[in-house]
C-alpha positions in Angstrom: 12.0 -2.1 28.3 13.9 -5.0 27.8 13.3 -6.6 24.6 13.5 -10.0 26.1 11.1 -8.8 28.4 8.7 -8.9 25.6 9.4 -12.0 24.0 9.3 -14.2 26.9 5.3 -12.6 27.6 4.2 -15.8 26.8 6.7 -17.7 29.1 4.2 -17.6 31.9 1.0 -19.3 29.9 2.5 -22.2 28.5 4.2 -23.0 31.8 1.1 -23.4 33.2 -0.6 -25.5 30.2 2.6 -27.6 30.5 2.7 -27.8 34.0 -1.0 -29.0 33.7 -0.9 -31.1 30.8 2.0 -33.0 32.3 0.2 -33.9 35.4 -3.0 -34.8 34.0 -0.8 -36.9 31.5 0.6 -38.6 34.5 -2.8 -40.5 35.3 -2.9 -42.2 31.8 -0.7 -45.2 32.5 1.1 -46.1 28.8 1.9 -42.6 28.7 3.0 -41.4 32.0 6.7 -41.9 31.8 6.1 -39.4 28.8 3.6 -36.8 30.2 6.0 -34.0 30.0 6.7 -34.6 26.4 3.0 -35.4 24.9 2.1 -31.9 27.2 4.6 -30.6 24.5 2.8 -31.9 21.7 -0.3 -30.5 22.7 0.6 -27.2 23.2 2.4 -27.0 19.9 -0.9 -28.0 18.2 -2.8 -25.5 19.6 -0.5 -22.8 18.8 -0.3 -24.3 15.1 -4.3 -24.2 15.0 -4.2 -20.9 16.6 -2.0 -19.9 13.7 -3.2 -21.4 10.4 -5.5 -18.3 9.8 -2.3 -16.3 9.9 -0.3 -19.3 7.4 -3.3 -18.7 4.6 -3.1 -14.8 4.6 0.8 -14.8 4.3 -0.1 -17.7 1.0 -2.9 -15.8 -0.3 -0.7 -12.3 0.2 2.4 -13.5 -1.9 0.5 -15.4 -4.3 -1.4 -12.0 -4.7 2.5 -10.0 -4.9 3.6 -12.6 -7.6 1.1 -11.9 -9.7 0.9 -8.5 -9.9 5.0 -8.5 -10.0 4.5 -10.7 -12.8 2.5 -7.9 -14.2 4.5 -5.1 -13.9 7.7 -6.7 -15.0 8.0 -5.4 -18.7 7.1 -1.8 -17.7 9.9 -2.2 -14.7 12.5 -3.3 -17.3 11.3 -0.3 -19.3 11.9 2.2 -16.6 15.0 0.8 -15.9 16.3 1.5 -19.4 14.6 4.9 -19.7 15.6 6.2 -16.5 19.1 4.3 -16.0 21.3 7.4 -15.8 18.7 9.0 -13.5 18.1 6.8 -10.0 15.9 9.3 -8.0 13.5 9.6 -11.2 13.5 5.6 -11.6 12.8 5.3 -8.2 9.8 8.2 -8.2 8.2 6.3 -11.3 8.7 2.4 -10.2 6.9 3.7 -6.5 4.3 5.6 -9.2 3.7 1.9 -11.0 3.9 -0.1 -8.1 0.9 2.3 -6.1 -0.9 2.1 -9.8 -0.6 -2.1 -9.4 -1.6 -2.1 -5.5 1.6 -3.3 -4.6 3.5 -2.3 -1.3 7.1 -1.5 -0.8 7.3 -3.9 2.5 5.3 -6.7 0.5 8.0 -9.0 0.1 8.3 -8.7 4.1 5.0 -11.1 4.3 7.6 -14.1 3.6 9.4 -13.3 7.3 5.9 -13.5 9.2 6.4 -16.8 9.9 9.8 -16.6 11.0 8.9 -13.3 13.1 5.9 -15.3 15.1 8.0 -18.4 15.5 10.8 -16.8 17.8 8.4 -15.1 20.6 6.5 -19.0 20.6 10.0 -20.6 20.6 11.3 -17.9 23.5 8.2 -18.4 25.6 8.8 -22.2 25.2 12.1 -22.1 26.3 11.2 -20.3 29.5 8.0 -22.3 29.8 9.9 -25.6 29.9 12.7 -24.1 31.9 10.2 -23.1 34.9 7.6 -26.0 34.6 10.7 -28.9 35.0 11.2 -26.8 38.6 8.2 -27.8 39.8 7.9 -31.5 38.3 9.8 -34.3 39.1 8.6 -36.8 37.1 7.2 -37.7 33.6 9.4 -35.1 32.1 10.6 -38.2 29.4 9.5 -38.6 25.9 10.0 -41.9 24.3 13.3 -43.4 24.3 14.6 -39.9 26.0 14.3 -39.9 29.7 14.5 -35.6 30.2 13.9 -33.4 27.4 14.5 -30.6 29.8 18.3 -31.3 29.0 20.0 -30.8 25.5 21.5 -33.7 23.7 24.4 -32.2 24.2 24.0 -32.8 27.6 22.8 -35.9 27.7 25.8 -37.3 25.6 28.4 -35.6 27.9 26.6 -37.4 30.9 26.8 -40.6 29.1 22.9 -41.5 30.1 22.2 -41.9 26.4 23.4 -43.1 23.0 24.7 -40.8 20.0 21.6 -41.5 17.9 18.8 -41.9 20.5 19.2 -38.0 20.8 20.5 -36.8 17.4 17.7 -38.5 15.7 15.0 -35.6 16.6 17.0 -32.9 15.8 17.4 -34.6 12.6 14.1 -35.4 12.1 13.1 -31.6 12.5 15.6 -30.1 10.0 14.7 -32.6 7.2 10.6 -31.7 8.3 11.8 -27.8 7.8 13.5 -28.3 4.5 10.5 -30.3 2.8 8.3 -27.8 4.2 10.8 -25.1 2.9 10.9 -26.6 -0.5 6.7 -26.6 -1.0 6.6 -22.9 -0.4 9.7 -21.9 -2.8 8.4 -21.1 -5.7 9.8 -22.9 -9.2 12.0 -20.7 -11.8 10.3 -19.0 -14.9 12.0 -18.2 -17.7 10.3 -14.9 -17.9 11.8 -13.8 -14.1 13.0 -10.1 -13.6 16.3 -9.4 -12.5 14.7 -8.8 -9.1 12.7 -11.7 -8.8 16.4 -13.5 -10.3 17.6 -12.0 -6.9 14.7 -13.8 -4.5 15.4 -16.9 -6.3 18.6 -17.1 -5.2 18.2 -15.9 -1.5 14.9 -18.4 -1.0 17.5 -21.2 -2.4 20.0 -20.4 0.1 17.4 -20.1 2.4 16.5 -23.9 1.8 19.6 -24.9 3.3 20.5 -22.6 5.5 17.4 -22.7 7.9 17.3 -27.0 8.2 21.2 -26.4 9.6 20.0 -23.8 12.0 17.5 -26.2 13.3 19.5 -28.9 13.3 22.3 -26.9 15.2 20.0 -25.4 17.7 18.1 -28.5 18.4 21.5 -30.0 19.2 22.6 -27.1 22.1 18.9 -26.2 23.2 17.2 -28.6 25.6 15.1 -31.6 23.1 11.7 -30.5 24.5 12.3 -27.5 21.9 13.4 -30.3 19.1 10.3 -32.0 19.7 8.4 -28.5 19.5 10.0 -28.0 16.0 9.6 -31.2 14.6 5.7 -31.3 15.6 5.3 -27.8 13.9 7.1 -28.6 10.9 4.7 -32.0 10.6 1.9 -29.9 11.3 2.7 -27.1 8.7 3.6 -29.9 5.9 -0.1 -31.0 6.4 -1.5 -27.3 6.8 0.6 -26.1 3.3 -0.4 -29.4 1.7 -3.8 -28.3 2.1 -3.5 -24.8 0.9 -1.2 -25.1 -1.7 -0.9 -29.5 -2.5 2.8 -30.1 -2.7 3.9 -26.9 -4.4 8.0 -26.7 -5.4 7.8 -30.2 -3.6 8.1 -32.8 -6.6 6.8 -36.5 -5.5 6.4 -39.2 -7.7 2.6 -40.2 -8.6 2.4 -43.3 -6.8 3.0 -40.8 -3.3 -0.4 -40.1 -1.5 -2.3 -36.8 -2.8 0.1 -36.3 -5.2 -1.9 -34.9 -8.2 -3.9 -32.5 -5.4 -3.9 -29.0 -7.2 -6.2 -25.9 -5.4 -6.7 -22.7 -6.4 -2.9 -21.2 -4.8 -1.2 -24.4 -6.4 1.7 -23.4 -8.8 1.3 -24.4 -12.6 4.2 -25.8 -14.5 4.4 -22.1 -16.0 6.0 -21.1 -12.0 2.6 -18.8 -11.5 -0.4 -19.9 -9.2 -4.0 -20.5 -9.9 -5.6 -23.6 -11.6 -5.2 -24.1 -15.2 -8.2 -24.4 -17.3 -8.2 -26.6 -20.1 -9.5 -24.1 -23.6 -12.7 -24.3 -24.9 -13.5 -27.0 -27.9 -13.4 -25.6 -31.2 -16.1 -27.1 -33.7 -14.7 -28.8 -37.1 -15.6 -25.5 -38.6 -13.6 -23.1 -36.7 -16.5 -21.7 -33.9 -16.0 -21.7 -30.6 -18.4 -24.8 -29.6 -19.0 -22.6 -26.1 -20.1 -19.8 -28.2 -24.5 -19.3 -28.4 -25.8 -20.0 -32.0 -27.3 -16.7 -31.9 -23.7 -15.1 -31.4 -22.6 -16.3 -33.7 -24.7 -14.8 -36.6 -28.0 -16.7 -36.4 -29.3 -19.9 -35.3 -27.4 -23.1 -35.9 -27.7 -24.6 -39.7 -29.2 -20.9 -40.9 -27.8 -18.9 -43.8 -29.2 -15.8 -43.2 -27.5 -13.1 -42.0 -27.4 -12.2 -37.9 -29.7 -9.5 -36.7 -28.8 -5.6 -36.2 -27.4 -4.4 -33.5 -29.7 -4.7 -30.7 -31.6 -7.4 -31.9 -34.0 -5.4 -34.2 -33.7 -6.8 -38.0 -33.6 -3.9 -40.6 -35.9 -5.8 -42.6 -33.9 -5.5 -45.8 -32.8 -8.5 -47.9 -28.7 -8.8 -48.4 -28.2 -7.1 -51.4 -26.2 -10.3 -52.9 -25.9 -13.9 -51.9 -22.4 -15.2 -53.1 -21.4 -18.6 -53.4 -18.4 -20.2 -53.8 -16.4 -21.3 -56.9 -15.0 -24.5 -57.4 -11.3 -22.9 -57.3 -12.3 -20.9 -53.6 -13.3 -17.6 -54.9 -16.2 -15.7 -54.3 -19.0 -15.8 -57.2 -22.0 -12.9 -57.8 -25.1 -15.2 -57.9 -27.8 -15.0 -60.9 -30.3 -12.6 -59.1 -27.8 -10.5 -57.7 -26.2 -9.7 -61.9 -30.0 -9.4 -62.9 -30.6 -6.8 -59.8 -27.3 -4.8 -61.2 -28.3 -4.4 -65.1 -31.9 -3.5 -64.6 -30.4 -0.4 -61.9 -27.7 0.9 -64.9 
């Protein structure tokens, strides 16, 4: 079977959701002349909403690997220089620690999900908007752009539109992918394995390297795809804003939900989770969350805390001491007495 076969399955659906879309579109009168290009919209939000479930498992599933490679780092770096000289016993003992820490050999391959989803949706949407422009012959503008059937490479060779009346979308999209790239990459710690030195470095070429791809292929593909990608990308900055606040992203405080921190948020310290404050101490060195009655009696009592299990013995302390002006500790009057009448 042809592969492409496979990826353009859902070529057929959203053909018919565009081709319907569009023509109920046409009826609403501000919007008509765009009906092909809000149909575009709408489809790409109901794939997004279709898709956050799948979004918060891949978050919650590297947040998850992070923590346990954070874990396992000082034993790795220990294997490493036991085993150096023998590789097949380094790697028998690293899978050995990483099935001990619940951690997969493919977990790392979570962070292509997204990517791996994206290309049958932006296949099928290609063919969708290549078959549903046969049958339509008007409202297929959006905007300022009077067919988004056509690339802007097209449109600039037939001269029916300015430079950046068409650029300007596949612009937009690239610098919505590489903010939304930047909230999920995850700041450097100065504790980092040499692998996790190594992920660093791809997810920061990465950041780059995936806004120019966008902005290339939104240039040769037809703009009904650039407006797919840049309502995604809007989409997902809203979606990862809520899972995770602004992540790797850094605003300034003034910019709206700025201080948002959840649960997946990362901490200053690169890991994830929210940072508790610790517990007050009292002025005399007890922890003021601790019960009285763990800590040796009720609060203000001298006497001594209970057996263990709650039962006293019944016995009195066999001396009191008390303290001498210079600090050190000082047999009281009874206790001497209690001493000479025993010899």
């Amino acid at each position: 079977m042809n592969p492409f076969d496979i990826l353009s399955a859902l070529g057929p659906p959203i053909e018919w959701a565009l081709t319907h879309l569009t023509r109920w579109f046409l009826h609403v009168g501000p919007i008509s002349g765009s009906a092909f290009g809000f149909a575009i919209v709408v489809v790409t939000l109901c794939l997004r909403m279709a898709l956050f479930p799948v979004f918060g498992w891949q978050v919650r599933t590297s947040r998850r690997l992070q923590a346990e490679q954070r874990l396992v780092a000082p034993e790795l770096a220990e294997l490493r220089k036991k085993y150096k000289k023998e590789p097949q016993k380094l790697n028998e003992e690293m899978m050995k620690l990483y099935r001990e820490h619940g951690i997969s050999p493919f977990s790392n391959l979570t962070g292509c999900l997204p990517l791996l989803v994206q290309m049958p949706i932006l296949y099928g949407l290609y063919r969708g908007i290549s078959s549903a422009t046969k049958d339509l012959h008007q409202g297929l503008g959006f905007l300022w752009i009077g067919n988004v059937a056509k690339s802007p490479k097209d449109l600039l060779a037939q001269g029916v539109a300015t430079h950046w009346s068409v650029i300007i979308l596949p612009v937009l999209a690239a610098a919505a992918s590489f903010v939304q790239a930047k909230m999920m990459m995850q700041p450097p710690r100065k504790d980092m394995s040499e692998q996790e030195l190594k992920m660093y470095s791809l997810s920061k070429n990465m950041l780059y390297l995936a806004p120019g791809m966008v902005l290339l292929f939104g240039y040769q593909l037809p703009v009904g795809l650039g407006i797919y990608w840049l309502t995604q990308s809007c989409v997902m900055l809203v979606q990862q804003w809520l899972v995770i606040g602004w992540g790797g992203l850094k605003v300034p405080p003034w910019f709206p939900g700025a201080g948002r921190v959840t649960a997946l948020s990362y901490r200053t310290d690169g890991t994830s989770g929210v940072s508790h404050a610790p517990p007050k101490r009292r002025p005399g060195g007890a922890d003021a969350a601790t019960p009285a009655k763990q800590r040796g009696g009720a609060a203000g009592s001298t006497r001594p805390a209970s057996a263990p299990g709650g039962v006293s013995n019944g016995r009195a302390p066999r001396s009191v001491t008390s303290r001498a002006p210079g600090g050190a500790a000082r047999p009281s009057q009874g206790s001497v007495r209690r001493r000479g009448r025993g010899r």
